[in-house]
TORMI-630500 format. One record per residue (C-alpha): residue number from 1; x, y, z. Coordinates in nm, 4 decimals, always signed. Layout:
TORMI-630500
{NUM, {X, Y, Z}}
...
END
This chain:
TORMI-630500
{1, {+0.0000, +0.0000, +0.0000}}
{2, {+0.2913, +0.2200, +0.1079}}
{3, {+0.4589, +0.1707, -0.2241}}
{4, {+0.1226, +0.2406, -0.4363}}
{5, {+0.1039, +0.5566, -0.2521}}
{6, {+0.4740, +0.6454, -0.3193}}
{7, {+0.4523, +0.5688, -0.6856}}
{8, {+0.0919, +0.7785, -0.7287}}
{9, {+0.3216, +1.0649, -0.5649}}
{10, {+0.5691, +1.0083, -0.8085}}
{11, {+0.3849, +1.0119, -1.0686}}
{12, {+0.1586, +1.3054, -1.0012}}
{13, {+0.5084, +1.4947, -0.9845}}
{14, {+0.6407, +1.3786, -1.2694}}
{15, {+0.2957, +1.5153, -1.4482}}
{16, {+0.2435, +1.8117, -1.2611}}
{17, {+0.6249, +1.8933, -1.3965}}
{18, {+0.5548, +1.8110, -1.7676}}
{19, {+0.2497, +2.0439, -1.7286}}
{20, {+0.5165, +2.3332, -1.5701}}
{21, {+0.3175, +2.3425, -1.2466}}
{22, {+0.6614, +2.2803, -1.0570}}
{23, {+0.6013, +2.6063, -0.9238}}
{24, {+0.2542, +2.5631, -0.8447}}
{25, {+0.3391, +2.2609, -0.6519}}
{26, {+0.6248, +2.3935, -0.4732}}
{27, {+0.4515, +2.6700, -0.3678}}
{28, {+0.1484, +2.4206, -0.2333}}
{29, {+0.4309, +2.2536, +0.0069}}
{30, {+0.4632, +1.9744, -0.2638}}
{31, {+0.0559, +1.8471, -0.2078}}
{32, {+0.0986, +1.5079, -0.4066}}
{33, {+0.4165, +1.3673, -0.2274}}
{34, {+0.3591, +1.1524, +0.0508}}
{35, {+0.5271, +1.2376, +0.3386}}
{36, {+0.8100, +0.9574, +0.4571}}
{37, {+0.6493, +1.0089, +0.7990}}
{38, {+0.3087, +0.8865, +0.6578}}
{39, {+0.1416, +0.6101, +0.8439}}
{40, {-0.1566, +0.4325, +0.7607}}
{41, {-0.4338, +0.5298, +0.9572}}
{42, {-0.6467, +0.1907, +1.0309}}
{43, {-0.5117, +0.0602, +1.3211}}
{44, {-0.7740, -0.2150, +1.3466}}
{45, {-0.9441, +0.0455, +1.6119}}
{46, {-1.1900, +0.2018, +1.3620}}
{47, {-1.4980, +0.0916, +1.2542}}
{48, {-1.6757, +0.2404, +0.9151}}
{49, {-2.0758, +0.3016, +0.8832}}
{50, {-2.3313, +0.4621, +0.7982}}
{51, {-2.3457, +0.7625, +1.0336}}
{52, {-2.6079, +1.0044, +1.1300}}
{53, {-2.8313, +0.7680, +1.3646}}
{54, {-2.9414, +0.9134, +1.7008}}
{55, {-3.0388, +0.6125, +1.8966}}
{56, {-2.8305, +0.3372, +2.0947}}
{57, {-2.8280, +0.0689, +1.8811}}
{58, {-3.0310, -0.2054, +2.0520}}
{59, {-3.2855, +0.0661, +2.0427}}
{60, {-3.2911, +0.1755, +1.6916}}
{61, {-3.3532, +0.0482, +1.3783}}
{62, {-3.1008, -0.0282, +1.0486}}
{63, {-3.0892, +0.3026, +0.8219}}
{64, {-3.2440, +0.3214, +0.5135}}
{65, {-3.0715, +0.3848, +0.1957}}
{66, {-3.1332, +0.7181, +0.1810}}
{67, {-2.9970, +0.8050, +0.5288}}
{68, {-2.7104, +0.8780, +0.6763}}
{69, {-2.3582, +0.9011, +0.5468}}
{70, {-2.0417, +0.6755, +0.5336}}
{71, {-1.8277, +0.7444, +0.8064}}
{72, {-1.4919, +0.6138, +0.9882}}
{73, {-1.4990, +0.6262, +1.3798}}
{74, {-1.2856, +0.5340, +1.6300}}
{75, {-1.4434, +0.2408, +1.8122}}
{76, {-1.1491, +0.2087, +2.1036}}
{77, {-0.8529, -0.0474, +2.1742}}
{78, {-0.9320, -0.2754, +2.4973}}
{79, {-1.2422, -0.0913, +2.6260}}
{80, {-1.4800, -0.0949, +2.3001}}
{81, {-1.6770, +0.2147, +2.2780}}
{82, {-2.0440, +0.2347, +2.1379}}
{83, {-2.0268, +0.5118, +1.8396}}
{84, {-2.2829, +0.3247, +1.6188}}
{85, {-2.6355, +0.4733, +1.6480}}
{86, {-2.9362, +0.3569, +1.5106}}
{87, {-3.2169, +0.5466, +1.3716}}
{88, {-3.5472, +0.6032, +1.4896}}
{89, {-3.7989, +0.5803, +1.2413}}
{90, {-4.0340, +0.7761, +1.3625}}
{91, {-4.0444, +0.6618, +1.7344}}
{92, {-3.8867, +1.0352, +1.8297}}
{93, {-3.8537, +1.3231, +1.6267}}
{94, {-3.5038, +1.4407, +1.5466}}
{95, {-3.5474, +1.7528, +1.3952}}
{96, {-3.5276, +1.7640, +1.0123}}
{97, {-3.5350, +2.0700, +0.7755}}
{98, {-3.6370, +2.4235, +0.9265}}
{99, {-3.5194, +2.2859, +1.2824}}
{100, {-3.1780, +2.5135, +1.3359}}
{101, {-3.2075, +2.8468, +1.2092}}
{102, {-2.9826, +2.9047, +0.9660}}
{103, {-3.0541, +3.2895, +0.8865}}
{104, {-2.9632, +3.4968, +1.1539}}
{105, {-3.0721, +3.8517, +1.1725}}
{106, {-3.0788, +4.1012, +0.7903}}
{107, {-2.7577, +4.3258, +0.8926}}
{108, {-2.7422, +4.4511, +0.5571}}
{109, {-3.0566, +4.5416, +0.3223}}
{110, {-3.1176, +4.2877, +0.0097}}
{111, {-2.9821, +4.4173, -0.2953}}
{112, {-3.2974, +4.3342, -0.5425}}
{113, {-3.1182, +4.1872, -0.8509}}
END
């Protein structure tokens, strides 16, 4: 995987120079190399799924395909923690659209267009 990532680096920089973006990507701090430092991040103490439930799991129900998000938690080492929610369905209300007030107060007049 390392090596995959090393060679996608490589190449990137090898096109980004053909291009003439060597400047560009010098001036970005180099964006497509991979750092030697880099480590993997999946330490076998994440856990991916569909995020966006509110209720404990044994309580709630399986999302529906058009919930929710895909989303990469930490889930803990020795002492498991419980990040997966369910959803509701119903049972309590959540919120939804118009809940949070997005506009705050008209500081400025509307410009009509």
């Amino acid at each position: 995987m390392r090596k995959a990532a090393i060679a996608f680096g490589l190449a990137m920089s090898f096109a980004a120079t053909a291009v003439g973006a060597d400047d560009d990507h010098h001036r970005a701090g180099f964006p497509l190399e991979v750092s030697r430092r880099a480590r993997p991040s999946d330490t076998g103490r994440y856990t991916g799924y569909t995020v966006g439930g509110g209720a404990p799991l044994r309580k709630g129900d399986a999302p529906l395909p058009h919930e929710g998000t895909w989303g990469w938690d930490y889930a803990g080492g020795l002492f498991q923690r419980r990040v997966v929610l369910g959803w509701w369905h119903g049972q309590r209300y959540q919120g939804g659209s118009g809940m949070y007030r997005t506009d705050g107060p008209r500081l400025l007049p509307q410009v009509e267009k």
